[in-house]
C-alpha positions as a Markdown table, in Angstrom:
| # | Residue | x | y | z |
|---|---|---|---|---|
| 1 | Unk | -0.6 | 9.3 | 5.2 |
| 2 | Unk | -4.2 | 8.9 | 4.1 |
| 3 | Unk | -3.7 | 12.2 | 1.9 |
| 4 | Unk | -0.4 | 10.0 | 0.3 |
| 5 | Unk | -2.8 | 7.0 | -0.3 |
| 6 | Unk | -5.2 | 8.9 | -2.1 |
| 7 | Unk | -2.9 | 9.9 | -4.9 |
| 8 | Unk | -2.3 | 6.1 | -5.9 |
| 9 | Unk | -3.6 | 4.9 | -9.4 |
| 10 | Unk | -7.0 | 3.0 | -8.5 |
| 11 | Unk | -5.9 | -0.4 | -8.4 |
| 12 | Unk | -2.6 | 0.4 | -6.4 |
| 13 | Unk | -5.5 | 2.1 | -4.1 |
| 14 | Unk | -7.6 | -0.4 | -4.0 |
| 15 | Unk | -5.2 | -3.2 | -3.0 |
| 16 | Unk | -3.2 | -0.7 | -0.2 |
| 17 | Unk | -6.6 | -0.6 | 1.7 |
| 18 | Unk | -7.7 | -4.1 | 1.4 |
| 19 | Unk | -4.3 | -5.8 | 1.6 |
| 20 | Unk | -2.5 | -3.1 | 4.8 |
| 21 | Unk | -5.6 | -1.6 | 6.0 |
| 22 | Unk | -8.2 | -4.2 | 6.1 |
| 23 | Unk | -6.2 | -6.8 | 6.4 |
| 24 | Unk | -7.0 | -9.0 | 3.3 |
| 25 | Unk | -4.9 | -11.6 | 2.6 |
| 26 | Unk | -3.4 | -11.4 | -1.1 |
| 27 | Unk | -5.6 | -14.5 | -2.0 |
| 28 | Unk | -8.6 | -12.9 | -0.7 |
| 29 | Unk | -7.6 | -9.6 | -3.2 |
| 30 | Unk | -7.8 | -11.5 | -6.1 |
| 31 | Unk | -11.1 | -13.0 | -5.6 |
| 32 | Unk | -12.3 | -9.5 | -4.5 |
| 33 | Unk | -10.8 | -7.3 | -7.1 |
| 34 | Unk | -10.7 | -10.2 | -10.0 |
| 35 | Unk | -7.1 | -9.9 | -10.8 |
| 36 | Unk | -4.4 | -12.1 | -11.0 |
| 37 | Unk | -2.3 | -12.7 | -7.7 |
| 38 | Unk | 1.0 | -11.3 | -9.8 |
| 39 | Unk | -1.1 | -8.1 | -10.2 |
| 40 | Unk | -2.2 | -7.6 | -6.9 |
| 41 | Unk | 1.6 | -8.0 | -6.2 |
| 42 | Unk | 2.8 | -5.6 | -8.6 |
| 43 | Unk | 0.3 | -3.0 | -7.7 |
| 44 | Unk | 1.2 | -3.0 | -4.2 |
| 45 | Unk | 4.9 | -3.2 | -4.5 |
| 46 | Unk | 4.5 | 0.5 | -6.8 |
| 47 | Unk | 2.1 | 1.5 | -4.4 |
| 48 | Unk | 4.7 | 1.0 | -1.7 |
| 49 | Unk | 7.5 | 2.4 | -3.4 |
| 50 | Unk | 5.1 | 5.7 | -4.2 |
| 51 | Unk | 4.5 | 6.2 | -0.4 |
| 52 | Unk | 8.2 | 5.4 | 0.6 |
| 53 | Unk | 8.5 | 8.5 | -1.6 |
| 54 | Unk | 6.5 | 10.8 | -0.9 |
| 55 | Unk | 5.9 | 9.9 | 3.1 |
| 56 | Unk | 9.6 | 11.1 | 5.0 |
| 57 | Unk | 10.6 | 8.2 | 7.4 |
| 58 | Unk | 9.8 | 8.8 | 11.1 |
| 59 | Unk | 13.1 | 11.2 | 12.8 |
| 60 | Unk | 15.5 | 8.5 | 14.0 |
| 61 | Unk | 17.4 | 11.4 | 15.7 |
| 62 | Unk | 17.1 | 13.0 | 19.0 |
| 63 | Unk | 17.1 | 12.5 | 22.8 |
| 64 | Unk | 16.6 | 8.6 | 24.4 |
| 65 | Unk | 14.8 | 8.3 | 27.1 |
């Protein structure tokens, strides 16, 4: 995963680990990254859409417990 994030365009980066991994509200992005709120959600919804590309979804299939 952490391979996957590092691929992302800087700002798309930049808002995955402050917004998912740190926690950061998207308020609190702005002010840190000095961006518009519209931008922070732009770059996250591509970053998102990146990783749901390129990371397989977890195996659905298989033997219940």
């Amino acid at each position: 995963m952490f391979t996957a994030i590092s691929r992302l365009p800087d700002r798309q980066l930049e808002v995955i680990v402050l917004h998912r991994l740190c926690g950061c509200t998207h308020g609190a992005a702005t002010g840190l990254l000095g961006t518009s709120l519209a931008a922070i959600r732009s770059d996250e919804r591509h970053a998102t859409r990146f990783l749901g590309s390129v990371i397989p979804p977890p195996s659905t299939e298989g033997t219940t417990p």
